[in-house]
C-alpha positions in Angstrom: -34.3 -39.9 19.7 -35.4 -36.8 18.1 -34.8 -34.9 21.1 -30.9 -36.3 21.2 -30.5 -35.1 18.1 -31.7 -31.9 18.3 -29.2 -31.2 21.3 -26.4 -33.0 19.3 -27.3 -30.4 16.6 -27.6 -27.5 18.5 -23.9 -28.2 20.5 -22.2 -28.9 16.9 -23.9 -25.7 15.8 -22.7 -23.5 19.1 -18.9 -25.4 18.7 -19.2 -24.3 14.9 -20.4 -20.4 15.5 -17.7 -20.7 18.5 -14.6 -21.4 16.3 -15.9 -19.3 13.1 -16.2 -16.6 15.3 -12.7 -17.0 16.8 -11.6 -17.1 12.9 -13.1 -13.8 12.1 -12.3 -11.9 15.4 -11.6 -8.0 14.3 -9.0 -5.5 15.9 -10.4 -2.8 18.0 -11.5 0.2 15.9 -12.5 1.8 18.9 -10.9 3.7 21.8 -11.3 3.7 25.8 -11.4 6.8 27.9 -10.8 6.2 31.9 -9.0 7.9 35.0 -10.0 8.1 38.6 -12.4 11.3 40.0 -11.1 13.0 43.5 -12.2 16.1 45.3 -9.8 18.8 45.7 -7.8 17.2 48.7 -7.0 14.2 45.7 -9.6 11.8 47.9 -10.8 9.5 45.8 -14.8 9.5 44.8 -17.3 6.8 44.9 -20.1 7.0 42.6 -19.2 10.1 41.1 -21.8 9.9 37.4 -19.6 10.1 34.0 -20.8 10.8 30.8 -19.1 11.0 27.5 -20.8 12.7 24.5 -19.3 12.3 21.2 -19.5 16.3 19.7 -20.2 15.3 16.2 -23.1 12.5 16.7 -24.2 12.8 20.1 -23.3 9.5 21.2 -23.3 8.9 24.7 -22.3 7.0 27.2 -22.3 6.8 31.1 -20.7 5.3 34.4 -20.1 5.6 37.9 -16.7 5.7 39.6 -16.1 2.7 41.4 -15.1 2.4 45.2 -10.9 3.2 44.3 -12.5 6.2 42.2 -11.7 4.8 39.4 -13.8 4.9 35.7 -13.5 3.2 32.5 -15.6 3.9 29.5 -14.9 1.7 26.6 -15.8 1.1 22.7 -16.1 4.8 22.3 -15.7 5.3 18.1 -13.2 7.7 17.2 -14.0 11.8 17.4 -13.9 14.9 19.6 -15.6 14.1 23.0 -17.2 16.2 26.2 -17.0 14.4 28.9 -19.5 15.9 32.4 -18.8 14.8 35.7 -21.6 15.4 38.7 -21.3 13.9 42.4 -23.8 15.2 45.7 -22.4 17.8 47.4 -19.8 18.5 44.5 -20.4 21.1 41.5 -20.5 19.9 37.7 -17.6 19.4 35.8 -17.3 19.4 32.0 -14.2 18.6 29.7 -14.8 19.9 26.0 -12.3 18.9 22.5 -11.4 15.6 24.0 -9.8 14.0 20.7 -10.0 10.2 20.7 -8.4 8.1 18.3 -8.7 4.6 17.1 -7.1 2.2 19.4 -6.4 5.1 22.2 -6.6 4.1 26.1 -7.0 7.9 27.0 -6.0 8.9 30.8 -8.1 11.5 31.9 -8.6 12.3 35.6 -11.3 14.4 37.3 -11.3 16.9 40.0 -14.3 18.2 41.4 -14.8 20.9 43.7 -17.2 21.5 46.3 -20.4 23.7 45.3 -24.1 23.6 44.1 -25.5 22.4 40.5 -25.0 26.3 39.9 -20.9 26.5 40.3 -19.2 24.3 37.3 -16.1 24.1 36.3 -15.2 23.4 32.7 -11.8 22.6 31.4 -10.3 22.5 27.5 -8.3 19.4 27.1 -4.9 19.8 26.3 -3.7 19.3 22.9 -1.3 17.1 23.9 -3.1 14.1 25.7 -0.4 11.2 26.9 -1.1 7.6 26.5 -0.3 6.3 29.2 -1.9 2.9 29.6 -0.3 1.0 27.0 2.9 0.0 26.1 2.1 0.3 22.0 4.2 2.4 20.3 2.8 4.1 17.3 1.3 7.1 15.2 -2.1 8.8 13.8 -2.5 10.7 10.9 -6.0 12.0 10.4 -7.6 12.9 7.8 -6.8 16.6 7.7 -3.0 15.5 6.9 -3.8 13.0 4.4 -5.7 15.4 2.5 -3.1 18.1 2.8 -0.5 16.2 0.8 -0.5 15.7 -2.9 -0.6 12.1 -2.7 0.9 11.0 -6.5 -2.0 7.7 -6.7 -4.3 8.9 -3.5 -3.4 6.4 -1.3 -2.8 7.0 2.3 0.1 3.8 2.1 2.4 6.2 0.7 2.6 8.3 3.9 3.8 5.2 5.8 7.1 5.9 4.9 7.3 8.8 6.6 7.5 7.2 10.1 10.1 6.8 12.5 11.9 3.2 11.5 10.2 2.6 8.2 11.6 1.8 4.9 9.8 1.5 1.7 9.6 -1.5 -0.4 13.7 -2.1 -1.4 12.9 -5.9 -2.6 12.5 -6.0 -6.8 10.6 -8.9 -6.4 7.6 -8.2 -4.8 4.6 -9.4 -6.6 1.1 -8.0 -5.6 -2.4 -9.3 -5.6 -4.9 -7.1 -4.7 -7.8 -7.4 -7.3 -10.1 -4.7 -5.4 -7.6 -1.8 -4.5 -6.1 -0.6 -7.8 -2.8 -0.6 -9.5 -2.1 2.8 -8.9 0.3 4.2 -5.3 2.2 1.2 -3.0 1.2 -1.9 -2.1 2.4 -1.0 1.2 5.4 -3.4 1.4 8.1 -1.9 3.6 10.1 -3.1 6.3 10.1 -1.7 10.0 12.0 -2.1 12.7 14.4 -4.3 10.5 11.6 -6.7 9.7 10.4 -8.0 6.8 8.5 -6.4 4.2 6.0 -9.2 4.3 5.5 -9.5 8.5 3.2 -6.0 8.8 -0.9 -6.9 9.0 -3.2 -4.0 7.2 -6.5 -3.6 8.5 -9.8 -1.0 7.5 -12.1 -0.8 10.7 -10.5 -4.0 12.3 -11.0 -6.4 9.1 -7.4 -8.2 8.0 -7.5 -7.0 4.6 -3.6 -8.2 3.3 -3.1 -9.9 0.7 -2.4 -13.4 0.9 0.7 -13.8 -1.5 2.9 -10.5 -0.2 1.2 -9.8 2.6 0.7 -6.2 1.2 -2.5 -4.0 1.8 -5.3 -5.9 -0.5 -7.7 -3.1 0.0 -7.0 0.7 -0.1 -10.1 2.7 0.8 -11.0 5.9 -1.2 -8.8 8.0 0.6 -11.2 11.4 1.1 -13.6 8.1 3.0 -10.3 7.8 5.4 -10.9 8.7 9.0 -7.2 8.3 10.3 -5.0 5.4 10.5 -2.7 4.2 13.0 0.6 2.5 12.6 2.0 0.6 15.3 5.6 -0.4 15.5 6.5 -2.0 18.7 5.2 -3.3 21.8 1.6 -5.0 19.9 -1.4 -5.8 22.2 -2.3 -9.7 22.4 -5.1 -9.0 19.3 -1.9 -8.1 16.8 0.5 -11.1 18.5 1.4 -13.4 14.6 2.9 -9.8 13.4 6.6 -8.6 13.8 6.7 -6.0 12.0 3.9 -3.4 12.0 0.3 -3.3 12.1 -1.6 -0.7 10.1 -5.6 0.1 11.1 -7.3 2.6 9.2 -10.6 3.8 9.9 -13.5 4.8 7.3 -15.4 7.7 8.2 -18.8 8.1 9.3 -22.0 10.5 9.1 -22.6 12.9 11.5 -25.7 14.8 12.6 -24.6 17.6 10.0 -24.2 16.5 5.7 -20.6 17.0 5.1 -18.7 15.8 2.2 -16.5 16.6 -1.1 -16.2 15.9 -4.7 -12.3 15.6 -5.9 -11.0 15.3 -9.3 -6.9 14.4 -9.2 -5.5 14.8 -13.0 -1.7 13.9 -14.1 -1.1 14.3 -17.8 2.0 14.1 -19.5 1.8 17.2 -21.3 2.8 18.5 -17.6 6.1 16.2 -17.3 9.5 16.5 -18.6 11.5 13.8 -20.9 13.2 11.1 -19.1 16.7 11.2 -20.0 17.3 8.0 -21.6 13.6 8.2 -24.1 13.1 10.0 -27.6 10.1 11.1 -26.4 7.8 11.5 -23.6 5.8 8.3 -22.4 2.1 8.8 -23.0 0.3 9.6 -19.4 -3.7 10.1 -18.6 -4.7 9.7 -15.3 -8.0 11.1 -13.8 -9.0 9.6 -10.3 -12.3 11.3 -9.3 -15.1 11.1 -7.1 -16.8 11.7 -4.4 -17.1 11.2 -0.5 -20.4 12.3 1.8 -22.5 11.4 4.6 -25.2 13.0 7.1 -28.0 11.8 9.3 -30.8 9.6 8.9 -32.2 10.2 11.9 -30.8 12.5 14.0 -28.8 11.7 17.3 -29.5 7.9 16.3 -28.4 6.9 12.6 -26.2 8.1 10.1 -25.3 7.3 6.8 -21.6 7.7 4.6 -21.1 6.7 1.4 -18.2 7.3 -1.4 -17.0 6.4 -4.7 -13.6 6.9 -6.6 -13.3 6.0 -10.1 -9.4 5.7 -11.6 -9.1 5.8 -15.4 -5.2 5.7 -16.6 -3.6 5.1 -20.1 0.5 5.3 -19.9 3.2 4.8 -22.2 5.6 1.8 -21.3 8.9 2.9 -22.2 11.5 0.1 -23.3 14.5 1.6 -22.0 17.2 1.4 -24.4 17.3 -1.9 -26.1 19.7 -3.9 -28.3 18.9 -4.2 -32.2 21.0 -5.5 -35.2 22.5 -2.4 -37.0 21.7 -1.3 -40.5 25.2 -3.4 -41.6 24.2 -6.2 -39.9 20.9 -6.4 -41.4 22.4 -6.8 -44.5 25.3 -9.6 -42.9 27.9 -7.5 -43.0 29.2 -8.0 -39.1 32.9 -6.5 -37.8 35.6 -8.1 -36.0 34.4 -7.4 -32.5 30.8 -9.6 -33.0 32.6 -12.7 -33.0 34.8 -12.2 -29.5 33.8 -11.8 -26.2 34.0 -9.1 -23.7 37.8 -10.4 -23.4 38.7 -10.5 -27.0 37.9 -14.4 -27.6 36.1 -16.2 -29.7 32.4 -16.3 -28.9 32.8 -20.5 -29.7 35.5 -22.5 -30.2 34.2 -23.2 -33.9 31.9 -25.8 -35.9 31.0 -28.2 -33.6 30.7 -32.1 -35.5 31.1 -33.2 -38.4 27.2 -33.2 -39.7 26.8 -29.0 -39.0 30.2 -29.0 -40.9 28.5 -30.5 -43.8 25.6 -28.3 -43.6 27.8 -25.6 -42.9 28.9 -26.7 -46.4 26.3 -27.2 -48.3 24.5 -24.1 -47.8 27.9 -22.3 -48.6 29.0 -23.7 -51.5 32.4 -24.5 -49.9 34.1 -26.6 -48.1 33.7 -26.2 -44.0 35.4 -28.3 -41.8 34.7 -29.8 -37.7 36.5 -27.4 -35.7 37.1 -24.4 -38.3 36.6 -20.7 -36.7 34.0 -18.9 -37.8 35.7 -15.9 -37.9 39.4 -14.8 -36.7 41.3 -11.3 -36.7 42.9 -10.7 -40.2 41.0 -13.8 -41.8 40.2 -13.1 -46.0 39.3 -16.1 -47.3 37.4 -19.2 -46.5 40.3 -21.3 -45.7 41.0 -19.4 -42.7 37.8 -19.6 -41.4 34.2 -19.8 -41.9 32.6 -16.0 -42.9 35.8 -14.7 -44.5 35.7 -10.4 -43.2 33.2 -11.0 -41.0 30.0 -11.3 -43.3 27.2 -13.9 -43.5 26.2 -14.6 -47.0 22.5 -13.9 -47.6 21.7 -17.8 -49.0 23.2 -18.5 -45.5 21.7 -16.2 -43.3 17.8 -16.6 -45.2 15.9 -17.9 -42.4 16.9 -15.3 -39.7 16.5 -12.3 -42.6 12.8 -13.7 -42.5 12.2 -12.3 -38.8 13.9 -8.9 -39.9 10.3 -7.2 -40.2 9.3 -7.9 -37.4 12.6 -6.1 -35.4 12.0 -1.9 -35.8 15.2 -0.1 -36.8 17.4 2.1 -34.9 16.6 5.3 -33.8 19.5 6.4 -31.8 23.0 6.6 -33.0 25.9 4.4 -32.3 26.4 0.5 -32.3 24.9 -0.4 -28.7 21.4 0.0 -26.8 20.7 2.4 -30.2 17.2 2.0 -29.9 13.7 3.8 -27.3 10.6 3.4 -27.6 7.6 4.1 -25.3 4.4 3.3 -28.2 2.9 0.3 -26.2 0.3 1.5 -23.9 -1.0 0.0 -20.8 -4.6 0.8 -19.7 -6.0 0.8 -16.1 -10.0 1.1 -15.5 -10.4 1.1 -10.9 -13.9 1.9 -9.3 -14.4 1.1 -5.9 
């Protein structure tokens, strides 16, 4: 009985690490090199040895060409590769600055030519290396680029826009989530293709990190700890299939067998801006996002380490716009004509409504108000005519709301509508990740 159970156990365990691990499947962060090897007359090659060497690590890894000449080298991490080729009877060949990037299925086919160990022939691949095994359509941007752009917020999402058919965020409603990444640069909403703004997956090395409200990027890396991303627009792989719009994968960097690394300090201050056009004054700005990003080898040729660290510390000045207030004349009841009509010269109501507010109406006036009297028409003097005789509210009448007046600033532009700015309310941002 003990036994039964302990196989019962151990197949609901297996069924259980089977599904979870079907759950948290990750995108490739990797990329593939393969081609076929001939000789000179473009006959295939049979069990010609391969080897890729990453430049930066000295990774490494090997194959032999199969009977159709064909090889295929896969999970290679992102870098600058030299790839060697060696057959018997055939001289060495070596391929240096072979640039692989994440998600790449890179076509590179060998030629060797007949010689000794002693005759090698070395190429420099080209600049321009074609994908050619994939239908995916998309673009890298390394880290060189990202770098080279005065991001306003550091984050790489702001550079999405600049690919072929993207368009930033146009909806006025989108509502972000994303506790860990900051508040400062885009959320990443923007629709491609004529999707969506919410149907693009954001990924860092493989791991779905959108959030789940917007769909937006939930977590934006440091950006001097950014590899390179990719964005794909068309034509996904079966790994990307509950997307229509894009897919965004960026990488984190890694160390290398040499220490490399930076410290950054990125400062916005409003003493360095101009005065929006519609404030009194210029909102109140601090931003300073620093930090640091650096990594080397633990043990050379075998582990490596990378670490980083930005800290974001903002204060800004939310500006009101230009906002509606009572005048000074108002403040004190006196109202004109044009408060009591519509846009199309009507009266705001059609007058006291029942006979009870008539007899407040009334009492608090000290005269006589009927159900269905005007509060106020054109040319109306006396309280027979209508409610506030030349437009003004008694004080007795008017005490409760004069109660509030305190608490409502003054004007501070001139004229009777949207007379007042103000940008003194201050909204502070503390991000470390």
């Amino acid at each position: 009985m003990e036994i039964r159970g302990g196989r019962l156990t151990s197949a609901l365990l297996l069924v259980f690490v089977t599904l979870l691990g079907s759950n948290l499947a990750h995108a490739d962060v990797t990329g593939s090199i393969l081609g076929v090897v001939r000789d000179r007359s473009q006959a295939v090659l049979t069990g010609a040895h391969v080897v890729v060497t990453n430049a930066q690590t000295n990774y490494s890894q090997e194959t032999t060409s199969a009977a159709d000449g064909s090889y295929r080298i896969l999970a290679l991490p992102v870098g600058n590769y030299k790839l060697t080729a060696t057959a018997p009877g055939f001289g060495p060949f070596t391929a240096t600055d072979i640039v692989l990037k994440v998600n790449d299925q890179l076509h590179f086919d060998i030629t060797l030519q007949v010689g000794s160990v002693q005759q090698e022939v070395s190429v420099e691949a080209d600049a321009v290396q074609v994908e050619s095994e994939t239908t995916q359509l998309g673009d890298v941007v390394d880290s060189k680029k990202m770098l080279a752009l005065p991001l306003n917020g550091r984050s790489y999402l702001d550079l999405l826009g600049l690919q072929a058919g993207v368009v930033p965020v146009t909806s006025g409603s989108i509502q972000q989530d994303r506790p860990v990444s900051g508040y400062i640069g885009s959320p990443g909403n923007l629709s491609v293709n004529g999707q969506r703004e919410t149907s693009n997956a954001f990924l860092v090395n493989g791991g779905d990190v959108s959030e789940g409200r917007n769909l937006g990027a939930g977590l934006v890396p440091n950006l001097d700890s950014v590899e390179e991303f990719r964005l794909i627009t068309n034509s996904f792989d079966a790994e990307y299939g509950k997307f229509s719009g894009s897919v965004m994968n960026a990488i984190t960097k890694s160390g290398t067998n040499h220490i490399h690394g930076d410290v950054f300090e990125f400062l916005r201050n409003d003493k360095f801006d101009g005065t929006n056009y519609f404030d009194q004054s210029k909102a109140e700005l601090r931003r300073n996002q620093f930090g640091f990003a650096i990594g080397g080898p633990l043990w050379k040729n075998r582990i490596f380490w990378f670490t980083d660290y930005q800290g974001t510390r903002q204060v800004t000045g939310a500006s009101t716009g230009q906002v509606q207030l009572p005048t000074l004349d108002q403040r004190s009841g006196v109202f004109s004509a044009s408060d009591f009509l519509d846009g199309d010269g009507n009266p705001l109501t059609p007058g006291v409504q029942g006979n009870n507010w008539a007899q407040v109406l009334s009492n608090r006036l000290g005269y006589t108000v009927t159900n269905g009297e005007p509060y106020y028409v054109q040319g109306c003097t006396n309280n027979s005519q209508c409610v506030f005789p030349n437009a003004i509210v008694p004080t007795p009448f008017a005490a409760p709301a004069v109660g509030i007046l305190p608490y409502i600033p003054l004007p501070n532009i001139p004229g009777t509508v949207d007379q007042f700015s103000d940008n003194s309310q201050k909204n502070r941002v503390r991000d470390d990740k």
